[in-house]
Each structure stands twice: as C-alpha cells, then as structure tokens.
NULOLO-78440 format. One line per 3 residues: number of its first residue (from 1); their letters; for each residue x negated, z negated, y negated of C-alpha. Coordinates in steps of 0.02 Angstrom, whole numbers, plus 50000, padded with zeros to 5 digits. Layout:
N
NUM) a) X/Z/Y ~ ...
! end
This chain:
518
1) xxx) 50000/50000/50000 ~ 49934/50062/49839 ~ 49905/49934/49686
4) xxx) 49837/49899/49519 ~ 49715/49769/49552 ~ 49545/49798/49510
7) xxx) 49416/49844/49661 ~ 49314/49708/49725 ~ 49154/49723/49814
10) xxx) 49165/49715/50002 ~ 49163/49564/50102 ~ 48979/49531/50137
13) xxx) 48921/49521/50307 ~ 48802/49393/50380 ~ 48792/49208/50384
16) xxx) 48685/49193/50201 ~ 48755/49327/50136 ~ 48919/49283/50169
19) xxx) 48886/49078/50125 ~ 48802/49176/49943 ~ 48979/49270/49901
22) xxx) 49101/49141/49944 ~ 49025/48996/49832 ~ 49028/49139/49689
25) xxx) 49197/49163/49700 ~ 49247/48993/49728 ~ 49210/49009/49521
28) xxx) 49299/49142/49496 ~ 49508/49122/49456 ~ 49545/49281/49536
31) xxx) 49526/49299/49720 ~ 49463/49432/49823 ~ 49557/49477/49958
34) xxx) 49555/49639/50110 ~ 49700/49738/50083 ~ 49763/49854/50233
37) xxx) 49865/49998/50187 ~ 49999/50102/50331 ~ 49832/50194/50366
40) xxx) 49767/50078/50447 ~ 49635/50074/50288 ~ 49547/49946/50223
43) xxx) 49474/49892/50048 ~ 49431/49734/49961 ~ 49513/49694/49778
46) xxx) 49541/49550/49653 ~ 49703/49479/49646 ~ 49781/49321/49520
49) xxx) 49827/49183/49614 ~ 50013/49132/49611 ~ 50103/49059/49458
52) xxx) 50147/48863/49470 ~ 50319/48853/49556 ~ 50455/48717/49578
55) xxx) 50442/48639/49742 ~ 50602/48619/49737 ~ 50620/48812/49729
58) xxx) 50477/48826/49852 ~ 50604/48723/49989 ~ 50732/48837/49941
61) xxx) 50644/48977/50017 ~ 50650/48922/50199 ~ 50805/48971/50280
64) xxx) 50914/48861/50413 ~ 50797/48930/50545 ~ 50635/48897/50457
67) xxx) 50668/48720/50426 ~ 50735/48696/50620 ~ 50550/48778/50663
70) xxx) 50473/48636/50549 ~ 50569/48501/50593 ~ 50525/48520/50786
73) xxx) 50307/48555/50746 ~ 50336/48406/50627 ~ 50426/48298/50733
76) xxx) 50305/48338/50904 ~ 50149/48325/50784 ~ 50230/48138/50731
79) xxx) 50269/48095/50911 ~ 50096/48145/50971 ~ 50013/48031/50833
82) xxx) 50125/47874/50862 ~ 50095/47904/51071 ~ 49924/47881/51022
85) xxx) 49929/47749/50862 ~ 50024/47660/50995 ~ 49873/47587/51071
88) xxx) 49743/47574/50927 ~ 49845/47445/50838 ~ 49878/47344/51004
91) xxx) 49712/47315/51056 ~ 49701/47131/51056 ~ 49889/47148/51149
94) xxx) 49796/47276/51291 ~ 49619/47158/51301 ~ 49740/47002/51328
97) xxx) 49856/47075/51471 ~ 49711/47160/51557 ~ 49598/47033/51538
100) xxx) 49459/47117/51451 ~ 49383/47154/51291 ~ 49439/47238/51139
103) xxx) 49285/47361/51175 ~ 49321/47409/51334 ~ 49504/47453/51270
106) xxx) 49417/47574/51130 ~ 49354/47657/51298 ~ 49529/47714/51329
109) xxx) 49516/47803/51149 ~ 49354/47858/51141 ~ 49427/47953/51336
112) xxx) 49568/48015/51257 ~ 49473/48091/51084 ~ 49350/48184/51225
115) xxx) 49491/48277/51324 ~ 49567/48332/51202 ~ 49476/48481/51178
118) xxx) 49525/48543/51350 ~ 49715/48510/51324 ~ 49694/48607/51163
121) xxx) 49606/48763/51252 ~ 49748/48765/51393 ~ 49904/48761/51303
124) xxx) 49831/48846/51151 ~ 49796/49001/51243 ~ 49978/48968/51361
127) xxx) 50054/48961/51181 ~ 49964/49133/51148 ~ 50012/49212/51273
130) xxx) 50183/49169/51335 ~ 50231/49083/51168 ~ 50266/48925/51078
133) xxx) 50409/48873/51177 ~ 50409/48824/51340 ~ 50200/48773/51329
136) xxx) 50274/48642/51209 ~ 50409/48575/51302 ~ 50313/48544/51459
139) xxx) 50171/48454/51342 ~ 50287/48344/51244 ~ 50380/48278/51396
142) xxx) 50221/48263/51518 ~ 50158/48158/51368 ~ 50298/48037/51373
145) xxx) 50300/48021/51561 ~ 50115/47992/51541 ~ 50161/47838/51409
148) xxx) 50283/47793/51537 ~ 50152/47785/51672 ~ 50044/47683/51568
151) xxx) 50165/47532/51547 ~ 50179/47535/51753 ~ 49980/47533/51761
154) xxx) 49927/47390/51856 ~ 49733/47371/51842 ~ 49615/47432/51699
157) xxx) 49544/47551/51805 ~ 49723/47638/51829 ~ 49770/47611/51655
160) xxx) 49593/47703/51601 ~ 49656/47845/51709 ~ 49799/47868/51635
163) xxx) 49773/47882/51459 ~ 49630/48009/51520 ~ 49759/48114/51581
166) xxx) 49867/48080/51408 ~ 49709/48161/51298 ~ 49714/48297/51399
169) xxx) 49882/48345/51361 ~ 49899/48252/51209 ~ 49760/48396/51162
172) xxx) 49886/48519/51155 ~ 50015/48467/51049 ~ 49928/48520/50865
175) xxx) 49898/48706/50884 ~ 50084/48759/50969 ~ 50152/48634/50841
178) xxx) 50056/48700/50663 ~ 50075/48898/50723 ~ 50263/48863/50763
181) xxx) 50299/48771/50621 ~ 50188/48880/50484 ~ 50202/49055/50556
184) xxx) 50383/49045/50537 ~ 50385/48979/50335 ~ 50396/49088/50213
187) xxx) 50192/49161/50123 ~ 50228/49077/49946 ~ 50299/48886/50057
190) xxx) 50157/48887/50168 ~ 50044/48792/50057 ~ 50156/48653/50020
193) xxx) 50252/48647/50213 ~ 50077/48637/50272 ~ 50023/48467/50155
196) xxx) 50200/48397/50241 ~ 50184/48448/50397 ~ 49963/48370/50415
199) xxx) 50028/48215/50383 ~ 50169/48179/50521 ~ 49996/48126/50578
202) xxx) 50004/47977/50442 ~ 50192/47957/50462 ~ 50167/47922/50642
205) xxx) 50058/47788/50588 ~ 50159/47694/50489 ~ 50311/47727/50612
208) xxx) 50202/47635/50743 ~ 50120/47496/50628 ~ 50302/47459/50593
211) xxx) 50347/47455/50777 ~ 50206/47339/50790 ~ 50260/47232/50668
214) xxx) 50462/47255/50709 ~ 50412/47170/50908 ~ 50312/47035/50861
217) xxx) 50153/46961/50910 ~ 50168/46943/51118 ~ 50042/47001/51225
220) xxx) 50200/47091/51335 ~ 50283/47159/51184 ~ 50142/47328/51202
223) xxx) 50247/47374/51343 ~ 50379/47404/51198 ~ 50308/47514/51079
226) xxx) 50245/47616/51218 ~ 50438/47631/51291 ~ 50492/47681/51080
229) xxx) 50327/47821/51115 ~ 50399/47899/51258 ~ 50554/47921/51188
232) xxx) 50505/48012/51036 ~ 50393/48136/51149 ~ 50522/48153/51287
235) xxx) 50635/48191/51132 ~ 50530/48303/51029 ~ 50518/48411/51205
238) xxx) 50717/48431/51240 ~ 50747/48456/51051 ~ 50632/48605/51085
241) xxx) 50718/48680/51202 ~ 50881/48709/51102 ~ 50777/48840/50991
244) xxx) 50710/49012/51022 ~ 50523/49079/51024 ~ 50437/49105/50873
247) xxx) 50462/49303/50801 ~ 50328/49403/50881 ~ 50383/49343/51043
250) xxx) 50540/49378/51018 ~ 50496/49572/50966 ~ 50381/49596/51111
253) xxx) 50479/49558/51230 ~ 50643/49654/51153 ~ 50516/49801/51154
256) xxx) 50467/49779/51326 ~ 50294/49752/51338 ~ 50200/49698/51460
259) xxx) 50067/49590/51456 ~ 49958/49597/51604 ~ 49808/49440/51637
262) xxx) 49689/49590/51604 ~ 49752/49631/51426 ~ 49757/49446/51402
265) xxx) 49584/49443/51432 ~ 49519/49575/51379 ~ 49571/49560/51204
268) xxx) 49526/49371/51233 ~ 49343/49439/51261 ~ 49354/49569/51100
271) xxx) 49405/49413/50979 ~ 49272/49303/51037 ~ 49126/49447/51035
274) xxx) 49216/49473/50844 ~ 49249/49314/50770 ~ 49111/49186/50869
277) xxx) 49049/49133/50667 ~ 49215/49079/50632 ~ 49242/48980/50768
280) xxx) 49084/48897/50737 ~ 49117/48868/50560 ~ 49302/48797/50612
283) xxx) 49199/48686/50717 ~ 49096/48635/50583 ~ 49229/48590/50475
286) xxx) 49350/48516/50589 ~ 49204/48398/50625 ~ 49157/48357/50452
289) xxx) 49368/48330/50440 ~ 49387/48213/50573 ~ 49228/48116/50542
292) xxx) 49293/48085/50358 ~ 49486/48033/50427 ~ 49417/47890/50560
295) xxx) 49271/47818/50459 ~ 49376/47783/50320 ~ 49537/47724/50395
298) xxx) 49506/47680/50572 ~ 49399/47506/50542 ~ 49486/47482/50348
301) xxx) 49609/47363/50416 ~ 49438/47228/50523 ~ 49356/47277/50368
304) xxx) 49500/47176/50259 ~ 49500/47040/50400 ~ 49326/47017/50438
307) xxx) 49213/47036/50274 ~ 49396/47008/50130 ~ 49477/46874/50216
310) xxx) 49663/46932/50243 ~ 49766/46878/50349 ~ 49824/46997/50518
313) xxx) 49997/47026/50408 ~ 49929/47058/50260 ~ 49794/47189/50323
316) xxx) 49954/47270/50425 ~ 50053/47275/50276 ~ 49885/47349/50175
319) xxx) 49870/47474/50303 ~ 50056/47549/50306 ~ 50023/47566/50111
322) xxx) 49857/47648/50142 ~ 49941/47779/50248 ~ 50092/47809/50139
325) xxx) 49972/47868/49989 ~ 49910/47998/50144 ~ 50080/48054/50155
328) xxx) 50130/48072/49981 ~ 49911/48148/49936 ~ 49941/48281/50097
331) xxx) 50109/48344/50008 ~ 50026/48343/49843 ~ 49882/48442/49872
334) xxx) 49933/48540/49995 ~ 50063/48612/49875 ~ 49915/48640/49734
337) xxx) 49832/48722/49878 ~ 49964/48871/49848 ~ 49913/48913/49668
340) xxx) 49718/48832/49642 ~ 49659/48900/49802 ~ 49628/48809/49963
343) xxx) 49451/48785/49950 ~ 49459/48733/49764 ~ 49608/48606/49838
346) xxx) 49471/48528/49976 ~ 49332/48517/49870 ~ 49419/48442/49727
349) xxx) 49494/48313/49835 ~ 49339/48275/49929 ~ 49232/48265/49777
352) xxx) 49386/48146/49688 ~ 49374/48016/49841 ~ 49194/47988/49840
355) xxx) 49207/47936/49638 ~ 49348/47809/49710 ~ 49230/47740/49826
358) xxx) 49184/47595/49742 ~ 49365/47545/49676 ~ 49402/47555/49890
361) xxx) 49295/47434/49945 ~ 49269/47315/49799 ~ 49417/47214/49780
364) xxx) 49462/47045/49866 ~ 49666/47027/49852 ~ 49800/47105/49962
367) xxx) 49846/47196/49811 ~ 49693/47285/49748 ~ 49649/47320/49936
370) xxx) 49834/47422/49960 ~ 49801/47502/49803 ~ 49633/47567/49819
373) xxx) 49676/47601/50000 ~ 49807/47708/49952 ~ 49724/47792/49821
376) xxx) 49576/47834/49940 ~ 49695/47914/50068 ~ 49818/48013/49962
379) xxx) 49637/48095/49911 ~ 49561/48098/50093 ~ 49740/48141/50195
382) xxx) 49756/48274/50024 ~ 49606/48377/50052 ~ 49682/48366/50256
385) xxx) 49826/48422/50201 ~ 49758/48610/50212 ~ 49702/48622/50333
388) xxx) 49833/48679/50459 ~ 49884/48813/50347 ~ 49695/48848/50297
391) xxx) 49639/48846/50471 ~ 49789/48970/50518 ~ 49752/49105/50385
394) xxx) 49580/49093/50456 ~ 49619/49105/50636 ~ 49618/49284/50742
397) xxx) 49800/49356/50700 ~ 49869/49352/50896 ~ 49746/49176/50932
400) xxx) 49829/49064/50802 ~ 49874/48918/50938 ~ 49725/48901/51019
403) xxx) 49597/48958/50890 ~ 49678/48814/50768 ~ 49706/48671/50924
406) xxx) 49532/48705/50993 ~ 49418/48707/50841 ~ 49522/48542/50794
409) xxx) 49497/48480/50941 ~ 49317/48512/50978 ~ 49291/48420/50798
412) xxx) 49394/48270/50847 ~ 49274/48265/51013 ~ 49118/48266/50917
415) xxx) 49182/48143/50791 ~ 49253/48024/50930 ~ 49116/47880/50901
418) xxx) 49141/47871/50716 ~ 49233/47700/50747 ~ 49106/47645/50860
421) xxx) 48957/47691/50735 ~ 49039/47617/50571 ~ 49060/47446/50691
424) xxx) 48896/47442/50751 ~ 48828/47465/50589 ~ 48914/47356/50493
427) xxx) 48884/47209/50639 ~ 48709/47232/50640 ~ 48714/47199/50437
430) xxx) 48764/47068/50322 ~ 48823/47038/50154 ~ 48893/46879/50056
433) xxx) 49089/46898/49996 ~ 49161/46802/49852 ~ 49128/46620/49922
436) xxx) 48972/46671/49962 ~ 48965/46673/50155 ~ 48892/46795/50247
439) xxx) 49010/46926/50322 ~ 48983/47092/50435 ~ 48939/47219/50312
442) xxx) 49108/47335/50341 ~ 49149/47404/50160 ~ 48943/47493/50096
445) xxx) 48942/47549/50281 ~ 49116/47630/50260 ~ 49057/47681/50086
448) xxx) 48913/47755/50125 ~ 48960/47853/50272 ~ 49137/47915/50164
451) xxx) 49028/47982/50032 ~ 48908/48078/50157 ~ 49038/48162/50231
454) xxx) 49145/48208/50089 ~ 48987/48297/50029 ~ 48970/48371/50165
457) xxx) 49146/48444/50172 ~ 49130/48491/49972 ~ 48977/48607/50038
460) xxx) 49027/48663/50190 ~ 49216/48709/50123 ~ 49133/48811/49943
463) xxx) 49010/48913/50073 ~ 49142/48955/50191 ~ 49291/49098/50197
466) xxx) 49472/49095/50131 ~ 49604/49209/50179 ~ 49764/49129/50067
469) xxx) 49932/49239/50088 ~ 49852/49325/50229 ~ 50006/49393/50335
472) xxx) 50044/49305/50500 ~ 50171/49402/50563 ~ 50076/49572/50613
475) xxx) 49994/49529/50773 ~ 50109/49517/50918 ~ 50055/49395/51060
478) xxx) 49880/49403/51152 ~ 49865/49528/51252 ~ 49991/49655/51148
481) xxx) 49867/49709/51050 ~ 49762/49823/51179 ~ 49765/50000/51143
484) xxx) 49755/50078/51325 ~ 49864/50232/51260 ~ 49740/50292/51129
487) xxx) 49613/50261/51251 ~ 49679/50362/51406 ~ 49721/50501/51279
490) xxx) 49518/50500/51233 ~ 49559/50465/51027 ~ 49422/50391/50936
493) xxx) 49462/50268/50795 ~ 49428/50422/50675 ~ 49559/50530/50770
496) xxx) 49692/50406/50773 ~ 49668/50352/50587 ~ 49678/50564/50543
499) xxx) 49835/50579/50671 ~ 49914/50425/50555 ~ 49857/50506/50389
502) xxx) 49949/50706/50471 ~ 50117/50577/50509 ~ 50117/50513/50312
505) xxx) 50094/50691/50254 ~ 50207/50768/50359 ~ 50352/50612/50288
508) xxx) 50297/50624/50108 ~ 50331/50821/50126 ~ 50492/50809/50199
511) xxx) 50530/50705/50057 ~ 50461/50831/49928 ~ 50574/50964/50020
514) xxx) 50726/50850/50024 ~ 50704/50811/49846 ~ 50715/50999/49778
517) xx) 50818/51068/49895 ~ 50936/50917/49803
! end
C-alpha cells in the first residue's frame, strides 16, 4: 500500500549494526517501520506515532468478542499466578505441616521456576499449531487437579513431586493466554489491554495474600487456599471451552488446509534458522525482566519484618499495597506504551525506579514502607506491563505462543535463584536500624541489585528492536505457511513476485477499461 511517509533507511543487519540503529532512533519521535505492500514488497519508512487517545475510547474499540478473548487470557494468566502465590506466602504454614524448613519449601519454587520452560515449549508450539483452545483447556484444568493433588500429598518427597509436575504445566499458561488475549484486540488497544492484562500476574497476588489473610493463621488452613486455587484454574479451563479459536484458526480450517507434522516442522526449522538473534535477545530481556520482578518484591515483605520491625500483618497488609501500585503502574504505562513507544515506555520506567530506590528502602513505618512500595512497583510492574504486547509484535508471525511463553520462560529459569541470592546476601551482612541493633542487611542488598538490573534493562531495551502496530493477523497457524505449490511448479521468489505484479496489472486494467467504457 502506497503512502506519504518519508523513506527510511533499511533495517540494518547484524548484531552491532543493528544495536547502532535502534539506540538512534530510540531519539528520534518518528518511528521507522517495514512496510509490505500486495506485492509482496518491502521498504522501510518513518511514520508519527499515534495521537494521545481516551482510554475510555480505546475500551470502546474492543467488541463483545474481544473482551470475552481478554477476559479468559486474563482470568487463566490470574489463576496461574494465585496457583503459584499460593505457596510462597504459606511457607511457614508448608515447613510446619511437613516438618521441615522454610528453605527446603523454597525448593518446591525454585522446581517449579526451572520447568517451566518445558511447559512453555510444549503447549506453546500445541497452541501454534492446533490453536489456543483446547491446549489451554487441558493446561488450566491439569493445573488445578495438580493443586488438588498437592493438598492429598502425604510426605515432602511426594509433595516435591508434585509441584514439579505443576511448573511444568504451569509453564504453559502465559504464551496461549497473551496471544489469545492480544491477537484478538484491536492495533490502536493493544498497548493499553496489554499493561492490564501483565498484571493479572499482580492481581493474583493480592487475590491470594487476601486468601491468606481471609483463613487465618493455622498451619491446616494451606490446605484452603490451595482448594480456592484449584477452583479458579479448573474454572478458567471450562470457561474456555464455551468460546471459539482465535481467527486464523478459524480461517484455516474453513479453507481446508492441512497441516501435516512435516509442514509443522519444516517451517518450525525455517523460523529458527531466521530469527535465532531474536530469540536470544527475548532471552536476554526476559531475564533481565524477571530478575528485576523477584529481587524487588519477592524478599520486600522479610525485608520489612526482619531489618524494619513490622509486624507479620502489617508487612501483609504492606505487601497487598505494594502490588496494587503494580496493577494500577502496568495499566498506566502500558497504555503510554501506545503513543511514546514501547521501548521509550521500558526505559523510562526502569530508569524512574532506580531514582526511587532510596525512598523504597529508607523508611521505618507501615506507612512510608506501603507507599514507597507501591511507588516502586507501579514503576517496576509499569515497564512489565509491555511486555506481552512488546514481546508479541516481536515474535515470528505464525510462532506467537510459543516464541512469547518460551523466551519468558527460559528468563524466569535463569532468574529462579534471585530470592535465594538477595537472602544469602543480605544474611551474610549487617547493618544497624533505627534503635541501633544490628539487622540482616535486606534493603542496600535489594537496592543494589534493583538498580543493576534496571540498568541493565534501560540498555538492553534502547539497543534492541521494536515492531509497534505490527499486524498479527496475517500469518495463519504453523505449518500454513509452507509454499509447496510454488515449489512443485519450480517458481523462484522472483517469478512469483512478477506473476503477483502481471495479476495487479491485469485488475488495475480492467478497471481502466470499466471506467471508460462507463
């Protein structure tokens, strides 16, 4: 499609290169972007970024259907983080009924962070091929059984087995979930639905701090909140069902194609050979991302027990707030995102929350704590709250479940001791609070590690690729996209492009003819 923007140099190839051009345009308002024509043509131009809308307007873009895609991604991405919120907060419960230590519990987490990954590549790629659907259902209510399971577990050892199996398929909730939900919004929403739909993460916090709080204290009450777990997930699977496949399913299948394992593979093995740098940047990034997300929340609330004094209530209560200023900061700047750009939106954000540092970790009463704490997160959760639909725009067009679950996943694998180094850190070091006592050393270690990270993702984000507004709706499913026609007919690329160029002329001349003989 022909336009008026200017021409833009193409987009540079090679890893410096590459790195070189994207922190130059990161300065410049206007972004360049590839634009395909019907040809099949390709050319790189400048193009304004989108005026400042309404979000109220923005939310009345989605139709009935859109929001019922949403709802579902936002409610199985909410489940799958309260299923696993479930047992972080009730690890003195879990070392008390199994007789144990609070470390050894972490053990269950640190399992479930490492399989992960391999949940994510299996469903991701089921989602990709046979669609969103029925890949999702089977996930959300194996999850719950598998929360079901773990109430029934009798010894450690079985109860360690079980929530190995639950990070396996707890892996493979985010990338069916995000492409569902985003690929089905409309381009100028995507921004903002993707800020809202990042932190059902954060909302399934609070839902299971709350749950927490709501049963009380008893070392049997766990069994509980893991009962309240299941049902969401079991839930969030059957409400599934009651919806059709995303689009591009949909039109495949109406159109009859057939997707053998060969094509799957095959154009499996073409991405990969194609797009290997992204992935590793993804992986880069989704590291840096999950890194920043557990070292500053995941030991915030010992940290205001052990080195501020609070009491267990008041650090809960701190914590819920904490999280709510991730839900309201993912919202925020993921809607900026839309307009500013959504590097501009994770830098900014990153660079913001290391300047809060020292307001986070400073003050001494329940009240300064919540407010810096939320303050700190509607910053950290905001620059997360691109990511799903920055990580989709950047994702191979027919790959956009697995490519986004995996490279998530792999980063939440090789962030998975971040707890355990901030703890063993911060034990190993002391420093005297308020009265003067010595106390483990939780908030400079937290500090410290926050800022190196956010850095890092200020960096790594203003060196790397954006593809805002890119269309999602082109590719069909994996596997569709094989051209064995043009192959068994012996066209080149060259021959098939001119054979597409003969079509337009031969339409735009029929038109010319129409038009006078009118």
């Amino acid at each position: 499609m022909a336009t008026n923007n200017e021409r833009a140099d193409p987009i540079a190839q090679g890893t410096f290169a590459t790195a070189k051009q994207s922190f130059g345009d990161l300065f410049k308002w206007k972004q360049r972007v590839v634009v395909t024509n019907e040809l099949g043509e390709s050319h790189a131009e400048w193009q304004s970024p989108e005026k400042f809308k309404n979000p109220i307007s923005i939310l009345m873009l989605l139709s009935a259907k859109n929001w019922i895609y949403f709802f579902v991604g936002f409610f199985a991405w909410t489940a799958d983080a309260f299923d696993f919120h479930a047992l972080s907060i009730q690890t003195v419960k879990l070392a008390s009924y199994y007789h144990t230590t609070k470390t050894e519990i972490t053990t269950a987490i640190t399992l479930t962070l490492l399989l992960r990954s391999v949940g994510a590549a299996v469903f991701g790629l089921l989602g990709d091929r046979y669609g969103r659907k029925w890949p999702m259902v089977g996930n959300m209510i194996i999850l719950g059984l598998l929360q079901i399971a773990t109430i029934y577990a009798q010894t450690f050892q079985q109860f360690l087995a079980v929530r190995s199996l639950f990070g396996l398929f707890m892996g493979g909730v985010y990338g069916n979930a995000i492409s569902m939900a985003l690929e089905n919004c409309p381009t100028d929403a995507r921004g903002l639905m993707s800020g809202v739909l990042q932190q059902g993460y954060s909302f399934g916090y609070v839902l299971a701090a709350c749950a927490n709080l709501g049963v009380g204290g008893e070392v049997e009450t766990w069994k509980t909140v893991f009962w309240i777990a299941a049902g969401l997930s079991i839930a969030a699977g059957l409400l599934r069902c009651l919806f059709p496949e995303s689009k591009q399913f949909r039109e495949a299948k109406a159109e009859g194609h057939h997707i053998s394992a060969g094509d799957f593979w095959e154009e499996t093995k073409t991405m990969l050979a194609k797009e290997w740098h992204m992935c590793v940047y993804c992986i880069i990034l989704m590291t840096w991302f999950n890194y920043y997300s557990h070292t500053s929340q995941d030991s915030y609330t010992t940290f205001m027990i052990e080195s501020k004094g609070l009491a267990n209530n008041g650090a809960t209560r701190a914590s819920i707030l904490m999280k709510t200023g991730a839900c309201v900061g993912g919202t925020i700047v993921g809607y900026l995102s839309q307009f500013i750009g959504r590097r501009r939106a994770i830098v900014g954000a990153a660079l913001i929350s290391c300047c809060l540092i020292p307001a986070w970790i400073l003050p001494n009463t329940e009240a300064g704590l919540s407010a810096s704490g939320f303050m700190m997160q509607f910053f950290v959760q905001g620059a997360w709250g691109v990511i799903p639909i920055h990580l989709t725009e950047l994702s191979p067009e027919a790959f956009r479940s697995s490519f986004t679950g995996i490279t998530y996943q792999l980063g939440n694998m090789i962030s998975s001791p971040s707890a355990q180094i901030v703890n063993a850190i911060a034990e190993s070091n002391f420093i005297r609070n308020q009265s003067g006592e010595l106390v483990e050393a939780y908030g400079p270690t937290m500090g410290i590690a926050t800022a190196i990270i956010a850095l890092g993702i200020a960096v790594t984000t203003a060196l790397g690729p954006e593809k805002r507004g890119r269309s999602l709706e082109a590719a069909g499913p994996a596997g569709a996209n094989v051209h064995h026609h043009d192959v068994e007919k012996g066209l080149d690329a060259g021959s098939i492009a001119e054979s597409k160029r003969m079509s337009m002329a031969q339409v735009e001349d029929s038109h010319a003819e129409r038009k006078a003989e009118s």
